[in-house]
N, C-alpha and C positions, 0 to 999 in steps of 0.2 A: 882532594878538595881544593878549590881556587879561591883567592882571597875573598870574593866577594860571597860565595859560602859560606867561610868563616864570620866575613862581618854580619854575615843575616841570623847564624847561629847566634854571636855572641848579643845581635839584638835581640832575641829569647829569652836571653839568663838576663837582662837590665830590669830594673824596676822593679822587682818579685817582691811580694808582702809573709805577711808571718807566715810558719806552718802551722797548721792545726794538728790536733792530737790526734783524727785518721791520716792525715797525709803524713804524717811522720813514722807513725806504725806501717802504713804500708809501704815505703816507698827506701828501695832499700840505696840509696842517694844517700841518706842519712847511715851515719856509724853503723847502729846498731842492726839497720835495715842490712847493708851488707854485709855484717858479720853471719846474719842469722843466712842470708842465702847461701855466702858461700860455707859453713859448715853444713848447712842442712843436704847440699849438692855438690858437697866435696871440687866446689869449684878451683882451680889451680891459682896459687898467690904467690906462684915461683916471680921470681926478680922483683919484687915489692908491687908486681900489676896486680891490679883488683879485677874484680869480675867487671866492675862500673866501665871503668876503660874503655869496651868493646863492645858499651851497649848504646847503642843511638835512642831506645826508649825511655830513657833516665827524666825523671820530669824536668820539665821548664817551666823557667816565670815567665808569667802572660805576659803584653806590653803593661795594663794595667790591671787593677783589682774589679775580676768578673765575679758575678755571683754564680755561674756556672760552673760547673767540675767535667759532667758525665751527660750523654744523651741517649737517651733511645728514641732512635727515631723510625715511626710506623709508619714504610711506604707501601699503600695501599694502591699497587701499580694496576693499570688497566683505567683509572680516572673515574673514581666515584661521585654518582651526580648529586651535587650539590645541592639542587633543587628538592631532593628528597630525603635529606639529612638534616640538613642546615639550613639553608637560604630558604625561611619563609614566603613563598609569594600567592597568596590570596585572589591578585588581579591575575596572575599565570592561570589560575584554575578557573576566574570570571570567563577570562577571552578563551578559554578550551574550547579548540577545533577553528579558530580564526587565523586569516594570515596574517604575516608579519611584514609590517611597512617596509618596501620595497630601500628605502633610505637607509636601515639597518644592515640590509644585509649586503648590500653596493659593495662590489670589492671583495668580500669576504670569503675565506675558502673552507670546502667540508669535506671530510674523509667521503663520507659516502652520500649524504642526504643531498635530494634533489630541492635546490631551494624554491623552483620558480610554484612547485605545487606542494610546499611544507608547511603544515599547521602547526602552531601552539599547542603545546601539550601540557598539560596542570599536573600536581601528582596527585596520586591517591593516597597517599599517605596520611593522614592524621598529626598536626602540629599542636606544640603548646609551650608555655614557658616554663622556665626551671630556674632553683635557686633561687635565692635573695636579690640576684640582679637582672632576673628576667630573660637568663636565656632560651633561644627559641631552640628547640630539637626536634624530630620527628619521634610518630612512636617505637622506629624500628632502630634504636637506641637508646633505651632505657636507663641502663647503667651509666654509659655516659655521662647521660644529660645529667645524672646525679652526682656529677662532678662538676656541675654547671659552676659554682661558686670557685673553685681553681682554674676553669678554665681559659685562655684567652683566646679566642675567634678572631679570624680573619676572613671576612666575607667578600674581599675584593681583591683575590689574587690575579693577577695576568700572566703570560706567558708568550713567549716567539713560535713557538713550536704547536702540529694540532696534530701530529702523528706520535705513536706511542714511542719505539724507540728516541726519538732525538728529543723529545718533551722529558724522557727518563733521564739521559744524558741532563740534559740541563740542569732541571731537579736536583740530579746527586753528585754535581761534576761542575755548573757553573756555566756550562756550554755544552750547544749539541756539536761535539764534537770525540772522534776515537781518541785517545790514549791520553786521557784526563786524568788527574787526579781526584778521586771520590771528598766528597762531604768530608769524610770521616778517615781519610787519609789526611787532609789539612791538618784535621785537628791535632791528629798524633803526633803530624811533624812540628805543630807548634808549641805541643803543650808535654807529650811523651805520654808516662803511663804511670798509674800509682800502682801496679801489681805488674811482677815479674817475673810471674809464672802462668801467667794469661798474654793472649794476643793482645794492644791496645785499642785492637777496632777488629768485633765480632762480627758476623752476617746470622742471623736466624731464620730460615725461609720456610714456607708451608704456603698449601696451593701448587699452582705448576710452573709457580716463579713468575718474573718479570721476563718481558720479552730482551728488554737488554742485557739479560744475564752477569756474565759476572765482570762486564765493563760498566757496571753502576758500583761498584766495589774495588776498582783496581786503585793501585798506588801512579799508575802514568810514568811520569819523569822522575816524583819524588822516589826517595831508598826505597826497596822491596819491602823492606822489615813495617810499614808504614802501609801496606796493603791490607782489603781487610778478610779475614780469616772464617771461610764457610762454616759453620758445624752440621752433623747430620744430624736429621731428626733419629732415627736408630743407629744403633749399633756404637762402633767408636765414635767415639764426636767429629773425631780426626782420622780422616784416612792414612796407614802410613806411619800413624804416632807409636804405636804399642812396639814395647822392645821386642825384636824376634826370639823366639824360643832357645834357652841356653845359654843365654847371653846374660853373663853376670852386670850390674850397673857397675863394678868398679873399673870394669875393662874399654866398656863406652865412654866412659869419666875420661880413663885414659887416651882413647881414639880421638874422642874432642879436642880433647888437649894438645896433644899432637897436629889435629886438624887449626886448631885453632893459633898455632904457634908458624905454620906455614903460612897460614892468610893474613899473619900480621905481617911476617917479613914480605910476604907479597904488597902488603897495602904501600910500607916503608918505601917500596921501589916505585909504584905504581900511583899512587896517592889516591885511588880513585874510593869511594866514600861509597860503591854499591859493596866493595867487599866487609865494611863493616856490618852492614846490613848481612851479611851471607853468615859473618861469624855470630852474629846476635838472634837471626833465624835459628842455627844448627841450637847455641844454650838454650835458645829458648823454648825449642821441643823438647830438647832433654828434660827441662822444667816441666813442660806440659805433660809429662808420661804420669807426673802422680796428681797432678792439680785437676788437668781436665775429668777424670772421672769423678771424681770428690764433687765438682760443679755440676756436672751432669744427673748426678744423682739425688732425687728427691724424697729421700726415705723418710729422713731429717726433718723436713716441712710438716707443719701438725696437717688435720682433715681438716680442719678450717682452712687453712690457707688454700691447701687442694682444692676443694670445690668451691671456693670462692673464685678461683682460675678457672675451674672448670676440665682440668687436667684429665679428667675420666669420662665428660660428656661425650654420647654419642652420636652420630654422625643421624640427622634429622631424612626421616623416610624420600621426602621430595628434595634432592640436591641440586645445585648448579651444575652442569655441565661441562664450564669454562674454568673450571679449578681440577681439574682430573682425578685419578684416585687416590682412594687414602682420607684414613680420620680426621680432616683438618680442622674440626672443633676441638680434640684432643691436643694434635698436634700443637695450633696456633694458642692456645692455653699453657701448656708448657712452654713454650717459646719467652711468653709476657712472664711468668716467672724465673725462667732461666735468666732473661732479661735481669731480671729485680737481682738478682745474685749475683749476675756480672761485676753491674756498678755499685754493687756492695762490696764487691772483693777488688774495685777498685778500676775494672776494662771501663778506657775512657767512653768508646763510644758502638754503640749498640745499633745494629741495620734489623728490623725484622721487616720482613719480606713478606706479603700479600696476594697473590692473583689468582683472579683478575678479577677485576670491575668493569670489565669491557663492555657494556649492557649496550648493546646494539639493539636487541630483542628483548623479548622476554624480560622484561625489566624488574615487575612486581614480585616474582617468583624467585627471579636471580640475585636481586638486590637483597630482597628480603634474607635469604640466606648465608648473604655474604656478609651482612649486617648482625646476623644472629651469629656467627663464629667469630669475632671480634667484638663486637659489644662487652661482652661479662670481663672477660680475662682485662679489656682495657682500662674498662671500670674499676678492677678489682687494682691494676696495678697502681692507676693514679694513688687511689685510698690504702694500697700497701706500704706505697713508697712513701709518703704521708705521714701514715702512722710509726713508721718507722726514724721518721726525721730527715729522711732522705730526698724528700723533692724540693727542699731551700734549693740544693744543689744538683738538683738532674733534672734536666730538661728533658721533658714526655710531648714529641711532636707525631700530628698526626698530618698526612698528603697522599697527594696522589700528582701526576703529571700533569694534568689539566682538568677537567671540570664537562659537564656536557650539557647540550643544547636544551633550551626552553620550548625548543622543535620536537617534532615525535620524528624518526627515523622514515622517509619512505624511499627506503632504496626499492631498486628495481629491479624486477624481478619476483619481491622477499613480501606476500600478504599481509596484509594489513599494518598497521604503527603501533608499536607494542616496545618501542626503544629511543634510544636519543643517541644523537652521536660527536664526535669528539666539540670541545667549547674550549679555546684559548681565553677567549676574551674575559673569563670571569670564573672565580670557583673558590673555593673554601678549603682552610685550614687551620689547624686552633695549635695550641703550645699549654704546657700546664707543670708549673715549676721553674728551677734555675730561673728566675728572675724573670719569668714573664708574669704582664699585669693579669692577679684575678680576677675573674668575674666580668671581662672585658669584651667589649665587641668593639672590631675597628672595619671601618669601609664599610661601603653600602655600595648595592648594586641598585640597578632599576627596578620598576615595577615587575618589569618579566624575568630580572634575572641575566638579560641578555650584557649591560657593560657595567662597569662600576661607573657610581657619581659622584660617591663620595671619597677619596684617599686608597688610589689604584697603589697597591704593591706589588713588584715586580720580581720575578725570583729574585734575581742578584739582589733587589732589595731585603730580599728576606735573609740570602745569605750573612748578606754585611751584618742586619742584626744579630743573629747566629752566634757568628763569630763574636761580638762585641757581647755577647752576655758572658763569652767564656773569658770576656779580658782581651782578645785580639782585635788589631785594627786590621780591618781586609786588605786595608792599600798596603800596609807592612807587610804581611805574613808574605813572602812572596820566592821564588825559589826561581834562581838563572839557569836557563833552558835557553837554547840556539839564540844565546844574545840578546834574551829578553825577560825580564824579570814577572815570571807568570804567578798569576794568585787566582783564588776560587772562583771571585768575580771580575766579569770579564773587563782586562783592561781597554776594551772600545767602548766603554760605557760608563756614565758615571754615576755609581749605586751606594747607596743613602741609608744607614740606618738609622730605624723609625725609631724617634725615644718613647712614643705614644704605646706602643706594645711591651714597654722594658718599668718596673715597680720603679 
């Protein structure tokens, strides 16, 4: 590790505020935390080293006091049209089937629509208001909207990117760029983990995944240990984790141990700071051999909670085509509870995974169904975590990469307009908890939808806020990489967190 590593760590531990009576229980940083780990896993405390030592997940204090802890955050990849969600537009479905003033769309580029003969498309959906503060929802979100009162809307996102993969990138990474570090990689490395026997940063997927696969999840430059951790919808959660057959746990204890006493005297010599990461991956699965199934397992959960999730729902006769096979009403129901049990037990930050929304076509049929296997479980989770006391402190964000056109789709070759296609310029996303404002709507777009007028937020903008409800400043958090001190938002740009989104 090089000096300036150490100075950006020891800017981590500055400024830290009280513990609370869960981050003390769980966080085994604290005495009695590491006592309990290492009896409970006979970890080795030969020459006065603690298990803490060797673990780079160990929490940190924020730069200052965030109202955030934990997030789950719901990327709804493929870009859900906004127009038929959220973004109420009235005059969109007046001018249906008109063109669109040549002045708009000067310059602008589309995946696939022909602009010079593109009409206005309105939706068919049905809109109304919700809650005490009037929010607008469509009706293929019910449950949601019934969270309208926690919610905070953002109807005037933008974005650089109009193609899926590099739009995902940015989204989860800060830039559309390869070998980034994810969202949820920062966090880890700024903040650690209050549970030390879970990964600090989970991935949940259902659907046929995002197209960016699992470079919207990597760790990049930062430590390995700081990448974030697939589960499988069946079977092990973890492939690779269960002890092989025969194999007593005292004799693994011991291998560890061993293993683990080589890679310090290697570090000693080497100084390099990914091998702590190697010895803190190997404890940390050794941990995960009895923790992950215990989480996995939903026996425990009453029938309330179950079908309030929707855990046993069945897969609806007419399906999407662009999500492949498999019960993904099921599946992505458990996922939002799995979720809810994470950042209970303490995993800082939570990826659950969506696709697709790609609605090129068939829009009303595919939307509609993609809408109806997220809807309840989202619903259910906002009001779980809730009731539970858990959403002061966990941020529940809901995205996608971009947003799509107020245009109906007329590519070529493809009969009639029955879809819309990719939209950088505008699109929606809401937050609900960890210190976002309730009941809020921020930015406004035009009459059709097509650019914001009022208070344009820019991913990095979104980031910076992000971070800053967890207590991080963006320009700090930053980790030296080929002689440049790289952070989530990009340093060619200069991005602003909104306080107008923040209680």
């Amino acid at each position: 590790m090089n000096p300036k590593e150490s100075e950006l760590i020891l800017k981590r531990k500055e400024g830290g505020y009280s513990m609370l009576r869960r981050d003390f229980l769980l966080s085994s940083a604290s005495g009695l935390g590491a006592l309990a780990v290492s009896n409970l896993f006979g970890a080795s405390m030969e020459s006065g080293k603690s298990i803490a030592a060797d673990n780079p997940l160990l929490p940190q204090s924020p730069h200052f006091p965030g109202k955030a802890k934990n997030c789950i955050f719901i990327f709804n990849a493929g870009a859900p049209s906004q127009l038929d969600l959220f973004d109420y537009k009235p005059k969109l479905t007046e001018h249906h089937g008109q063109p669109l003033p040549d002045s708009l769309t000067e310059g602008i580029r589309f995946a696939f629509l022909q602009k010079d003969t593109a009409r206005l498309m309105g939706s068919h959906r049905k809109f109304k208001q919700h809650g005490q503060c009037g929010m607008w929802f469509s009706d293929a979100l019910p449950h949601i909207a019934d969270c309208a009162d926690d919610i905070c809307m953002i109807q005037s996102m933008q974005t650089d990117q109009f193609n899926h993969h590099p739009g995902q990138l940015l989204m989860q990474c800060g830039q559309a760029q390869f070998g980034l570090p994810s969202m949820g990689s920062w966090i880890s490395y700024g903040l650690g983990t209050q549970n030390q026997n879970l990964p600090s940063y989970v991935v949940l997927s259902s659907g046929r995944g995002p197209s960016g696969g699992a470079t919207l999840w990597h760790n990049g430059f930062l430590p390995s240990v700081h990448a974030g951790v697939l589960f499988r919808n069946e079977g092990a959660p973890i492939l690779n984790l269960e002890m092989p057959p025969g194999l007593p746990p005292e004799l693994e204890r011991k291998g560890l141990d061993v293993l683990g006493e080589l890679n310090r005297q290697r570090f000693q010599k080497v100084q390099d700071a990914e091998i702590s990461s190697r010895i803190a991956n190997y404890e940390l699965a050794f941990r995960m051999q009895m923790a992950a199934p215990e989480l996995t397992d939903l026996s425990g959960e009453s029938n309330a909670i179950l079908q309030s999730y929707g855990v046993d729902r069945q897969e609806p006769e007419k399906r999407s085509g662009r999500v492949g096979t498999g019960n993904h009403y099921a599946t992505f129901g458990a996922n939002c509870l799995l979720a809810r049990r994470l950042v209970e037990r303490g995993v800082r930050f939570v990826n659950i995974m969506f696709a697709s929304w790609d609605h090129h076509s068939n829009l009303d049929a595919e939307l509609g169904y993609n809408a109806g296997c997220v809807d309840q479980p989202i619903g259910a989770l906002i009001k779980d975590l809730k009731q539970r006391g858990l959403l002061d402190d966990t941020l529940v964000v809901w995205g996608g990469e971009f947003g799509r056109t107020p245009l109906g789709e007329n590519r070529i070759g493809r009969a009639g307009v029955t879809g819309r296609d990719h939209h950088p310029n505008a699109f929606s996303m809401f937050m609900a908890g960890g210190g976002a404002k309730p009941g809020s709507v921020y930015g406004k777009t035009d009459e059709l939808g097509w650019a914001p007028v009022v208070d344009p937020v820019h991913i990095n903008d979104f980031q910076a806020t992000l971070l800053h409800m967890f207590g991080m400043d963006h320009r700090q958090l930053t980790f030296r990489h080929q002689g440049i001190d790289k952070r989530l938002t990009s340093i060619t740009r200069e991005s602003s967190v909104i306080d107008q989104l923040l209680i």
